[in-house]
LUMKOLDO-242056 format. One line per field, with one value per residue: residue in one letter; x, y, z of N, C-alpha, C in turn. Coordinates in nm, 2 decimals. Atoms other than C-alpha are relative to their C-alpha. Example, Ala and Ser with C-alpha at 12.3 -4.5 7.8 and 13.67 -1.06 7.14 Angstrom:
! LUMKOLDO-242056
residuo: A, S
nu: 0.09, -0.09
nv: -0.12, -0.11
nw: 0.00, 0.00
cau: 1.23, 1.37
cav: -0.45, -0.11
caw: 0.78, 0.71
cu: 0.09, -0.08
cv: 0.12, 0.11
cw: 0.00, 0.08
! end
This chain:
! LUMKOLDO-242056
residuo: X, X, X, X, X, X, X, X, X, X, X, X, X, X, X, X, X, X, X, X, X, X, X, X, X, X, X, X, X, X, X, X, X, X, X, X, X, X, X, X, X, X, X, X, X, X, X, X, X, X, X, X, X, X, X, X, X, X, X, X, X, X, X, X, X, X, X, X, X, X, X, X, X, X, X, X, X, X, X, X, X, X, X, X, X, X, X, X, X, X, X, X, X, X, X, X, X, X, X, X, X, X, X, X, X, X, X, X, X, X, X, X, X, X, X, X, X, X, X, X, X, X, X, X, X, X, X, X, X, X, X, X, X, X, X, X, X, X, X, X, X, X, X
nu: -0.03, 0.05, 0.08, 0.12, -0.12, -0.01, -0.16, 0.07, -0.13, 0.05, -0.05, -0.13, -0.10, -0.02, 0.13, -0.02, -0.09, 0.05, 0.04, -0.16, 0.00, 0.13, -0.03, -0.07, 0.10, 0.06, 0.02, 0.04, 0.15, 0.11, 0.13, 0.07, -0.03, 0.09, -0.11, 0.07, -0.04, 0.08, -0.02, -0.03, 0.09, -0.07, -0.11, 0.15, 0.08, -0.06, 0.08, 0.12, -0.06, -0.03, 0.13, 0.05, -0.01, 0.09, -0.12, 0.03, -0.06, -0.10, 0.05, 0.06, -0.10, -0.08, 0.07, -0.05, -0.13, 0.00, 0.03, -0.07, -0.16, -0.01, 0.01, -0.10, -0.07, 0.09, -0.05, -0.11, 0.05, 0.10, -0.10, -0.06, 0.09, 0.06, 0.15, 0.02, 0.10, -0.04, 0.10, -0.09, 0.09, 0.00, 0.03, -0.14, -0.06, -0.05, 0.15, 0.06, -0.02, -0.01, 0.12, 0.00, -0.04, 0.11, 0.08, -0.04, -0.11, -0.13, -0.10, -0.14, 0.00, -0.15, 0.02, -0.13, -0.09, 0.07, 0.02, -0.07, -0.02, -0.04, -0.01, 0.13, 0.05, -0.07, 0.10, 0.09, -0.02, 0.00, 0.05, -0.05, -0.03, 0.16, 0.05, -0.09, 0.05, 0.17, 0.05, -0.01, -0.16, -0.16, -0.03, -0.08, -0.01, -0.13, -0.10
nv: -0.09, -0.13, 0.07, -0.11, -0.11, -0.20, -0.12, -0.14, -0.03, -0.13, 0.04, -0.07, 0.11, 0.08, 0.09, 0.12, 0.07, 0.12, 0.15, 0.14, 0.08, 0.09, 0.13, 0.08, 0.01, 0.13, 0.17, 0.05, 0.02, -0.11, 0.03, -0.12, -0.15, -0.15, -0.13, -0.10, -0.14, -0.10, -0.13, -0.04, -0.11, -0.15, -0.10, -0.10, -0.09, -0.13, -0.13, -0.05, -0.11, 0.06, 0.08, -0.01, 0.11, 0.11, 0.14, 0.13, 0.11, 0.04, 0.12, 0.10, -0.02, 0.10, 0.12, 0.09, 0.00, 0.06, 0.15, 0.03, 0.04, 0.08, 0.05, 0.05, 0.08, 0.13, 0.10, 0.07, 0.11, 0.10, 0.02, 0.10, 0.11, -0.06, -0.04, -0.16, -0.09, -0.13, -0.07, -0.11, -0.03, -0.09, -0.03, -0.03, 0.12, 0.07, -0.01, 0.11, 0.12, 0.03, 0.00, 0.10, 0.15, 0.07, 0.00, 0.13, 0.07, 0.02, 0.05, -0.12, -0.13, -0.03, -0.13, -0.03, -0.06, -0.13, -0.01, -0.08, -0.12, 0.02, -0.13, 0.00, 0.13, -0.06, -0.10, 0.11, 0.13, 0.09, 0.10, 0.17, 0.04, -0.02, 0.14, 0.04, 0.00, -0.03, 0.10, 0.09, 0.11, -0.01, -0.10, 0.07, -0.07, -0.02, -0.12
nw: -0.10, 0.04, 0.12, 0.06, -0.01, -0.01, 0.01, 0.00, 0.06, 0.08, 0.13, 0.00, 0.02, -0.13, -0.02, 0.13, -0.04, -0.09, 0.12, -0.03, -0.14, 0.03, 0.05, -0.13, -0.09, 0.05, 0.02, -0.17, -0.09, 0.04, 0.10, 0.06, -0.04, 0.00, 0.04, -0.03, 0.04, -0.05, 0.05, -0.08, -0.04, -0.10, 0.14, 0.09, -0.09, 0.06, -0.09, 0.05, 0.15, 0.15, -0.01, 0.17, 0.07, -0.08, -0.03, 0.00, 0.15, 0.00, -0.09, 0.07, 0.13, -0.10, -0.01, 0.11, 0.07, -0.13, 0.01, 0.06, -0.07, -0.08, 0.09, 0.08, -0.16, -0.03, 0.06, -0.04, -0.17, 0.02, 0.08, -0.12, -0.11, -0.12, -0.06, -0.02, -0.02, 0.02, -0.05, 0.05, -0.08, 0.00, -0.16, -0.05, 0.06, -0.13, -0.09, 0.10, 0.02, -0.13, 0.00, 0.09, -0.06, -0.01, 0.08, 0.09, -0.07, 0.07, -0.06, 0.00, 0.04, 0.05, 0.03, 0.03, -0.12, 0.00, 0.13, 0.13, -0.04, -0.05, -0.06, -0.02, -0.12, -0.14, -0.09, -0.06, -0.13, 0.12, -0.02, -0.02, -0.08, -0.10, -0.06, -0.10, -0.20, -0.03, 0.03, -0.13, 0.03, 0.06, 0.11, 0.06, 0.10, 0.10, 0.02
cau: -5.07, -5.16, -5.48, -5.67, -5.38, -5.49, -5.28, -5.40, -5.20, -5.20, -5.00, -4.66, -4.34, -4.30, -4.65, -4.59, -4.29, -4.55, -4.69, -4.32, -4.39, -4.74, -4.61, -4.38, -4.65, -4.83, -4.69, -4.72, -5.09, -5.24, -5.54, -5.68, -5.59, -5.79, -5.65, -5.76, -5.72, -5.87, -5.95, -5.84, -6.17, -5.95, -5.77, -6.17, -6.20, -6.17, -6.27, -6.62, -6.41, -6.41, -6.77, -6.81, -6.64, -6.78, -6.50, -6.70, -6.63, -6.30, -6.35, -6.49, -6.21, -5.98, -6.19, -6.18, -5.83, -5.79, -6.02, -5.82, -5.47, -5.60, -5.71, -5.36, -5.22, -5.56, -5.41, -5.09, -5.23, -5.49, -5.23, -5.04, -5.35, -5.44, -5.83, -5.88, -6.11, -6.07, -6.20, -6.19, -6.32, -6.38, -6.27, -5.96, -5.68, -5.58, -5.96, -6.05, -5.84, -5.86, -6.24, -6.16, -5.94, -6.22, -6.47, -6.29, -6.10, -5.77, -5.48, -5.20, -5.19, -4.90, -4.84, -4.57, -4.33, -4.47, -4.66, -4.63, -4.63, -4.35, -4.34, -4.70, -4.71, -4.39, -4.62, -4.88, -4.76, -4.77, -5.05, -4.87, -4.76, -5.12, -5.19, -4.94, -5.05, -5.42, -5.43, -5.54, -5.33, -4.97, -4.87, -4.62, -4.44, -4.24, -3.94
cav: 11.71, 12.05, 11.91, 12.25, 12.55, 12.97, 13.14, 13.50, 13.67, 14.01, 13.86, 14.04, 13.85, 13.77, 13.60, 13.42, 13.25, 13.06, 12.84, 12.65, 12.58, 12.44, 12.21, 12.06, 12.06, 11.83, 11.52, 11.60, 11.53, 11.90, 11.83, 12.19, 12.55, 12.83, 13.10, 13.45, 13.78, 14.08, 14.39, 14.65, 14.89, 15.17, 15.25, 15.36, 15.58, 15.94, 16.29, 16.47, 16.70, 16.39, 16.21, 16.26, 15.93, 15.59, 15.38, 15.07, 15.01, 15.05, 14.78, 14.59, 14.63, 14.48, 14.25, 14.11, 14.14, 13.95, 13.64, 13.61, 13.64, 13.40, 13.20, 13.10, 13.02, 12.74, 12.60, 12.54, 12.38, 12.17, 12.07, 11.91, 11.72, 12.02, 12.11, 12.51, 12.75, 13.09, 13.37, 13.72, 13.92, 14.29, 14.47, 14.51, 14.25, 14.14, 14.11, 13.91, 13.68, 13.61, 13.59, 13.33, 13.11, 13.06, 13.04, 12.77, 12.60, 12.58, 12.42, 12.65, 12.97, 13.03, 13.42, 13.64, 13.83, 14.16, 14.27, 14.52, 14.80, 14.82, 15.18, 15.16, 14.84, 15.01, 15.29, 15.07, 14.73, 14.47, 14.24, 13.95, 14.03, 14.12, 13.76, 13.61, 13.77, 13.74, 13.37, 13.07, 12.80, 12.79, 13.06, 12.95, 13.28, 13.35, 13.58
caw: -2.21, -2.39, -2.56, -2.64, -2.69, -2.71, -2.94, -2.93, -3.23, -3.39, -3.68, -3.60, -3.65, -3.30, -3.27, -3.61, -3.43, -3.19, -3.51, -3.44, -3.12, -3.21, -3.46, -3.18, -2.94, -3.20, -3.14, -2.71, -2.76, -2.90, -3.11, -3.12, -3.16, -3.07, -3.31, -3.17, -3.31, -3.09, -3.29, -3.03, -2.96, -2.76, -3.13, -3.29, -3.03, -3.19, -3.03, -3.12, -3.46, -3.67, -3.54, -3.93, -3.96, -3.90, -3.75, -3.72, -4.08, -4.01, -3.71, -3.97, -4.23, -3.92, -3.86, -4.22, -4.32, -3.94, -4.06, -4.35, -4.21, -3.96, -4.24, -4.40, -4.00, -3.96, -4.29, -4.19, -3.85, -4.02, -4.29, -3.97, -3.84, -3.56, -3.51, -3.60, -3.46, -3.57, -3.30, -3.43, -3.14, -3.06, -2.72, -2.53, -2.61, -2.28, -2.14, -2.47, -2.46, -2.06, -2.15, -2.45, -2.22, -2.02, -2.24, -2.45, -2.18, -2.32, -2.16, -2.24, -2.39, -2.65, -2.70, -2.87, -2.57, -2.73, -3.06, -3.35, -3.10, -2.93, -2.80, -2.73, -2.50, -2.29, -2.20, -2.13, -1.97, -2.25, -2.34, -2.28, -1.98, -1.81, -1.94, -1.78, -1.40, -1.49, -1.66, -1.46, -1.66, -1.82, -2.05, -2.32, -2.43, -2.72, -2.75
cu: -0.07, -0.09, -0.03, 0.11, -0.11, 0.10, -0.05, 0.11, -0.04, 0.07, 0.12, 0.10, 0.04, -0.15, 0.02, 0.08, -0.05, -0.07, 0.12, -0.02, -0.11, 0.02, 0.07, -0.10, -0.14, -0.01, 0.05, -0.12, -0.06, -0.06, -0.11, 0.04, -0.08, 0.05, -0.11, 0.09, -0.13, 0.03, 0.01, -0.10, 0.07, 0.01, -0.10, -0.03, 0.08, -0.08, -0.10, 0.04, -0.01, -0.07, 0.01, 0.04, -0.02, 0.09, -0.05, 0.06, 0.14, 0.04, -0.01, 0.09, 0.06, 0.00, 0.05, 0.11, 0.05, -0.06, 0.09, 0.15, 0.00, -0.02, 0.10, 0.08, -0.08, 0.05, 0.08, -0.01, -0.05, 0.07, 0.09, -0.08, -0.05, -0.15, 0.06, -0.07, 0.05, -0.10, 0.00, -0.09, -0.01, -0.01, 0.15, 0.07, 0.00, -0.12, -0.06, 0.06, 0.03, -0.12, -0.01, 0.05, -0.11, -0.12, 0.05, 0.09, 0.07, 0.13, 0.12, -0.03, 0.17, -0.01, 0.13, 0.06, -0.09, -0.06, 0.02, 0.01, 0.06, -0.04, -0.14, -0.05, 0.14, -0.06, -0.09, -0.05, -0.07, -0.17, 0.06, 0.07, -0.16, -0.04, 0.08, -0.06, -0.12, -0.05, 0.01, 0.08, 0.11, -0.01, 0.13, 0.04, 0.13, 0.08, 0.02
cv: 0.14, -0.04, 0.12, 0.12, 0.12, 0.03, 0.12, 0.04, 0.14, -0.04, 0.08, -0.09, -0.06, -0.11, -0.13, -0.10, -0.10, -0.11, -0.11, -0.05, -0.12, -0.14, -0.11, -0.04, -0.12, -0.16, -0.02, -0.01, 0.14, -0.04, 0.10, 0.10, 0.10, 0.09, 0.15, 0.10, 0.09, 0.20, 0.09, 0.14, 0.12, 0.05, 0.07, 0.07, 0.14, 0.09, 0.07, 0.03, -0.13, -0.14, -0.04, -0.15, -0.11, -0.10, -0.15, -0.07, -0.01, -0.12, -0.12, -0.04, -0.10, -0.10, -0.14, -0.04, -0.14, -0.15, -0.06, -0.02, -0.14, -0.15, -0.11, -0.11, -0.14, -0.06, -0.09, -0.09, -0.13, -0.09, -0.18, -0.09, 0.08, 0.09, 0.15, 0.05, 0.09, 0.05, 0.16, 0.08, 0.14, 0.04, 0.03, -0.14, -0.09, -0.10, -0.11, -0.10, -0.09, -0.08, -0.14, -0.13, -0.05, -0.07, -0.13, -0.12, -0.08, -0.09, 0.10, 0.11, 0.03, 0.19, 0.06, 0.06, 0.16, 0.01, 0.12, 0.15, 0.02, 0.10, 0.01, -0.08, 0.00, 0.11, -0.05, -0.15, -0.08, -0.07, -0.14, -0.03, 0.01, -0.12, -0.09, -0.02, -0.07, -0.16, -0.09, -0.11, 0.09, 0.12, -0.02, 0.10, -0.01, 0.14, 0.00
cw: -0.02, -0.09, -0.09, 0.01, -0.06, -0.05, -0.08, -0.13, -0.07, -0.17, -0.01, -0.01, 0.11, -0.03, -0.10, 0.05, 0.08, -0.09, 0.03, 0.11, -0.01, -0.08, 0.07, 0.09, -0.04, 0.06, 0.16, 0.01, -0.07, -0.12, -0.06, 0.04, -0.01, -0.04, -0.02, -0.06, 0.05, -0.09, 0.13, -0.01, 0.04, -0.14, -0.08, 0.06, -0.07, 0.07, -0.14, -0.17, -0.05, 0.05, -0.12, -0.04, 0.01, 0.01, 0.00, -0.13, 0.01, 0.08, -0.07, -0.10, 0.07, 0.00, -0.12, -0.05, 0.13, -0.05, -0.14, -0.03, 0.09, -0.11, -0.04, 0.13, 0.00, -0.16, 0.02, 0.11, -0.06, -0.09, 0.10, 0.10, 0.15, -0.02, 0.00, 0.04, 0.02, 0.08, -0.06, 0.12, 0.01, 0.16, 0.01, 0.01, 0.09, 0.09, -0.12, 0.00, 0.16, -0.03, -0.10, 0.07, 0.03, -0.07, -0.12, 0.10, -0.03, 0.14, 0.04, -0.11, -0.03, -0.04, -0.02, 0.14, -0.02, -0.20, -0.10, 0.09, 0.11, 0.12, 0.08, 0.14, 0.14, 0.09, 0.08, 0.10, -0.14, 0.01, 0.06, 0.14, 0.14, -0.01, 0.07, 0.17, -0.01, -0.02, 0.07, -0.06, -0.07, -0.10, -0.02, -0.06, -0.07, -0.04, -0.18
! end
């Protein structure tokens, strides 16, 4: 049913919660998970007074701490007989991972309810729920 699943994750304790579902989702038929983590470009953006410092590397720090978080997740998958592919991408969260469904055409799309920033994503209008309006299949979220 859900052959190819999307689970976008920042690695917050909500998100982490959607690995349970995956392992259930096993044995309806899923054979591969596309495990995405979007470093979030807006947050390296700093004003002119402190050019001096070269955020990419920080980008890049993200980045790697991100393939190695993702890392331990595609164990536990592969462990259970599910196909990994780790993405680690760079950009805006919502837009990357709209960009990934497509681009990997997934079935369903598992995602936490909201991630480590709560305060942040009430000002703003959640990731999870922009994918929701925006994505063309199912979205499977987790409270």
């Amino acid at each position: 049913m859900f052959r190819k699943i999307l689970y976008p994750t920042d690695f917050s304790d909500r998100s982490k919660k959607a690995t349970a579902y995956m392992k259930q989702l096993k044995d309806a038929g899923t054979e591969e998970v596309v495990l995405l983590h979007v470093v979030d470009t807006r947050k390296l953006h700093i004003p002119e007074v402190y050019a001096m410092l070269d955020l990419s590397v920080l980008g890049d720090k993200q980045a790697s701490d991100a393939a190695t978080e993702a890392g331990h997740i595609a164990g536990i998958l592969n462990d259970l007989g599910i196909r990994t592919k780790i993405r680690i991408e760079k950009g805006v969260p919502f837009k990357e991972i709209l960009k990934v469904e497509s681009e990997e055409d997934v079935s369903l799309i598992i995602i936490g309810s909201h991630g480590s920033s709560n305060v942040e994503e009430m000002l703003l209008g959640s990731v999870s729920e922009k994918v929701i309006r925006k994505a063309k299949g199912p979205v499977l979220v987790v409270r």
